[in-house]
BAVEXBA-198842 format. One line per 2 residues: number of its first residue (from 1); for each residue x negated, y, z negated of N, C-alpha, C. Coordinates in nm, 2 decimals, always signed. Layout:
NUM) X,Y,Z,X,Y,Z,X,Y,Z; ...
# end
This chain:
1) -4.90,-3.19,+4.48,-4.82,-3.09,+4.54,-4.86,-2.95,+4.49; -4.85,-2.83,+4.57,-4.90,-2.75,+4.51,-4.80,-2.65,+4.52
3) -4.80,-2.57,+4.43,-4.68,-2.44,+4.36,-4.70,-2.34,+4.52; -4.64,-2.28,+4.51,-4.60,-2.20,+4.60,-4.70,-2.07,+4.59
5) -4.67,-2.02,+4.40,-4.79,-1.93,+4.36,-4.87,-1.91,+4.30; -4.96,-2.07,+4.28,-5.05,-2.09,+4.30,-5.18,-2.02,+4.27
7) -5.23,-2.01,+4.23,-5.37,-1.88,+4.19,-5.31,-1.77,+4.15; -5.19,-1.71,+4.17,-5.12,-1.58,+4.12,-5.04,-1.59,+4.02
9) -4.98,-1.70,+3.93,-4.89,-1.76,+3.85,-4.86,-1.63,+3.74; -4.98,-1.57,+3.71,-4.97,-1.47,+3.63,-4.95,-1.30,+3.67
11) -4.98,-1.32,+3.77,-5.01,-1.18,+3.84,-4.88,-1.07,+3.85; -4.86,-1.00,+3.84,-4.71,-0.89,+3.92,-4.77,-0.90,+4.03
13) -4.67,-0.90,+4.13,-4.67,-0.87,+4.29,-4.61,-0.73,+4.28; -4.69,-0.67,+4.40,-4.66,-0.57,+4.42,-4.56,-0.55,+4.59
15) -4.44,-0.51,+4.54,-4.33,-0.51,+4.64,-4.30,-0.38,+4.69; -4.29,-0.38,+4.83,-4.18,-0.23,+4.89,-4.07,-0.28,+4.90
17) -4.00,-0.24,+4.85,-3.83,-0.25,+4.83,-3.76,-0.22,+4.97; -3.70,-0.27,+5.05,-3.65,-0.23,+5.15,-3.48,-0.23,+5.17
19) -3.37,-0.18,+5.27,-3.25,-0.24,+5.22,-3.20,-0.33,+5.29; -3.22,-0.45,+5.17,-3.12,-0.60,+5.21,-3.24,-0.69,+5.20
21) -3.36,-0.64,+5.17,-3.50,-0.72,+5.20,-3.61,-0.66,+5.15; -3.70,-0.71,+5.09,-3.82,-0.69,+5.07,-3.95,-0.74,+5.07
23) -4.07,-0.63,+5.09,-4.20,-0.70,+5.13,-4.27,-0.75,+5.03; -4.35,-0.82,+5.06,-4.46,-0.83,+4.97,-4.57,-0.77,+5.00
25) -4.61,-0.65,+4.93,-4.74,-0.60,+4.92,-4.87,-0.69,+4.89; -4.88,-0.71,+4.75,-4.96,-0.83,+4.68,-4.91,-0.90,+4.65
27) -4.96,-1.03,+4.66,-4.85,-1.15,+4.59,-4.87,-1.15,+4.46; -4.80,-1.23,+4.41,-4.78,-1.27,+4.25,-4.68,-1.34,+4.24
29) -4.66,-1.37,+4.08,-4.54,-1.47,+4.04,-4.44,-1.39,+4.04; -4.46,-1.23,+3.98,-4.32,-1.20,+3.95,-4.32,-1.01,+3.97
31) -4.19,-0.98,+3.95,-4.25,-0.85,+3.91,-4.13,-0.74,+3.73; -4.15,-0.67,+3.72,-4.11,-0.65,+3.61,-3.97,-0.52,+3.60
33) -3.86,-0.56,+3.57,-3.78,-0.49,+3.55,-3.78,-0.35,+3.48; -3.75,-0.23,+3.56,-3.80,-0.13,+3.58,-3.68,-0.05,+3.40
35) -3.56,-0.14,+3.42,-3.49,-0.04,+3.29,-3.51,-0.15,+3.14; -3.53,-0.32,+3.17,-3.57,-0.36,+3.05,-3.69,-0.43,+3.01
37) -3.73,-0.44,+3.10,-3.91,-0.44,+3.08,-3.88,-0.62,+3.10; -3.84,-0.70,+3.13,-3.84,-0.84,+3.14,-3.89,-0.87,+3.27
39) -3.95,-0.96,+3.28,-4.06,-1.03,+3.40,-3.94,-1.09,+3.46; -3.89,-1.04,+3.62,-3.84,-1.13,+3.72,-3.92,-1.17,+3.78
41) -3.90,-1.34,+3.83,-3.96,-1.43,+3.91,-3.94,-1.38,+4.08; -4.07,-1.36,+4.15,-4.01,-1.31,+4.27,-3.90,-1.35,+4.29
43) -3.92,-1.52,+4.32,-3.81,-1.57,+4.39,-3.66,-1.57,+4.38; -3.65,-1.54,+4.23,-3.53,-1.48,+4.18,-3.51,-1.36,+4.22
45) -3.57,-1.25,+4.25,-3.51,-1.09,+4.25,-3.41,-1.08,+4.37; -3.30,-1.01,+4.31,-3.24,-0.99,+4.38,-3.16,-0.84,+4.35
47) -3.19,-0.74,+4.27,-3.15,-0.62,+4.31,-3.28,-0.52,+4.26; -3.26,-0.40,+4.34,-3.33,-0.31,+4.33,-3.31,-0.25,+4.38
49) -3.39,-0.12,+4.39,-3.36,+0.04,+4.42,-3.44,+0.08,+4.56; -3.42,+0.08,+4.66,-3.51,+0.14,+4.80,-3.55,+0.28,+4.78
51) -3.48,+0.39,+4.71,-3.44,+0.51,+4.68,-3.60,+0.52,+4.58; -3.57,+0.47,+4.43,-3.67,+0.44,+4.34,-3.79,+0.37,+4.35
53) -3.78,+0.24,+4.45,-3.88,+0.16,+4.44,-3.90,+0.07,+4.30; -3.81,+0.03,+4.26,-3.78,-0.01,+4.13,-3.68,-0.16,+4.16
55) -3.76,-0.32,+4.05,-3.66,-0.40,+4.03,-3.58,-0.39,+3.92; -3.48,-0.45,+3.90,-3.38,-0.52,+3.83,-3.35,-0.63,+3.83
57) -3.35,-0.68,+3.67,-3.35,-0.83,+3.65,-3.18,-0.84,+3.63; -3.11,-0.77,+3.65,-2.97,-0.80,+3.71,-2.87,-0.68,+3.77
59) -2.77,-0.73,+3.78,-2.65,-0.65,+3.85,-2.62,-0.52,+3.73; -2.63,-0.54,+3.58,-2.62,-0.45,+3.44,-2.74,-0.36,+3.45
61) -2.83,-0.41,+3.50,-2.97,-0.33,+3.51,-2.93,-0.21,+3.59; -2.95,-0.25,+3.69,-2.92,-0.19,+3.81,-2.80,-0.09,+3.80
63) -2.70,-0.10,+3.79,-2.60,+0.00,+3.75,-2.69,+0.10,+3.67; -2.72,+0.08,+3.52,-2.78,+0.16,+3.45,-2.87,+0.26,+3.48
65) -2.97,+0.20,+3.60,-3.06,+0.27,+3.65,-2.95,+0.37,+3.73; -2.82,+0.38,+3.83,-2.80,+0.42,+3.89,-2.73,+0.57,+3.81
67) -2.69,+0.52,+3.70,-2.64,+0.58,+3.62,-2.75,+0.69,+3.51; -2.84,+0.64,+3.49,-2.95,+0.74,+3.49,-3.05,+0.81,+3.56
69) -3.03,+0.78,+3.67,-3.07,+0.87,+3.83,-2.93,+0.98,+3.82; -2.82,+0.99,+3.81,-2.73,+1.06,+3.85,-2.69,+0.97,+3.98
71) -2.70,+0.90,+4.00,-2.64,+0.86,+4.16,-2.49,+0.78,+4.12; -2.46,+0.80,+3.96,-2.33,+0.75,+3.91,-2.27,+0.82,+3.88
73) -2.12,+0.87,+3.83,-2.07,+0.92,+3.73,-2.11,+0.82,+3.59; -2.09,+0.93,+3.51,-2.08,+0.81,+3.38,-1.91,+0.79,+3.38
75) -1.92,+0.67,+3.34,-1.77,+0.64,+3.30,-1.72,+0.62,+3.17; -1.64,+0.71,+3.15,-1.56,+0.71,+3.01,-1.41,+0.60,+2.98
77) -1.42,+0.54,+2.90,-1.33,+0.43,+2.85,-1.19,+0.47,+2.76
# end
């Protein structure tokens, strides 16, 4: 049986970010979160920035970025 990504296992893919969907540029296995530097598995990604062009290996990520763009307030506790 063969892997899906196959010859790319190691590679970053290169993605355009689009909203609700994204392309694949180059394939690869994965690509790399843009605020903590951790390798997401394509198949796993699921947030990111159309604005930035930038992943996030979660929902925390992602805020943070939004919040260091200014597209946040910062929130005080």
């Amino acid at each position: 049986m063969m892997n899906r990504f196959e010859g790319s296992t190691s590679r970053e893919a290169k993605i355009r970010y689009l909203d609700g969907d994204f392309q694949i540029v180059l394939a690869g296995s994965h690509v790399i979160c843009a605020m903590t530097g951790r390798t997401i598995p394509v198949d796993e990604l699921r947030y990111w920035s159309v604005a930035r062009q930038e992943a996030y290996v979660d929902a925390e990520a992602s805020v943070e970025a939004e919040k260091r763009a200014g597209a946040l307030p910062n929130q005080r506790r």
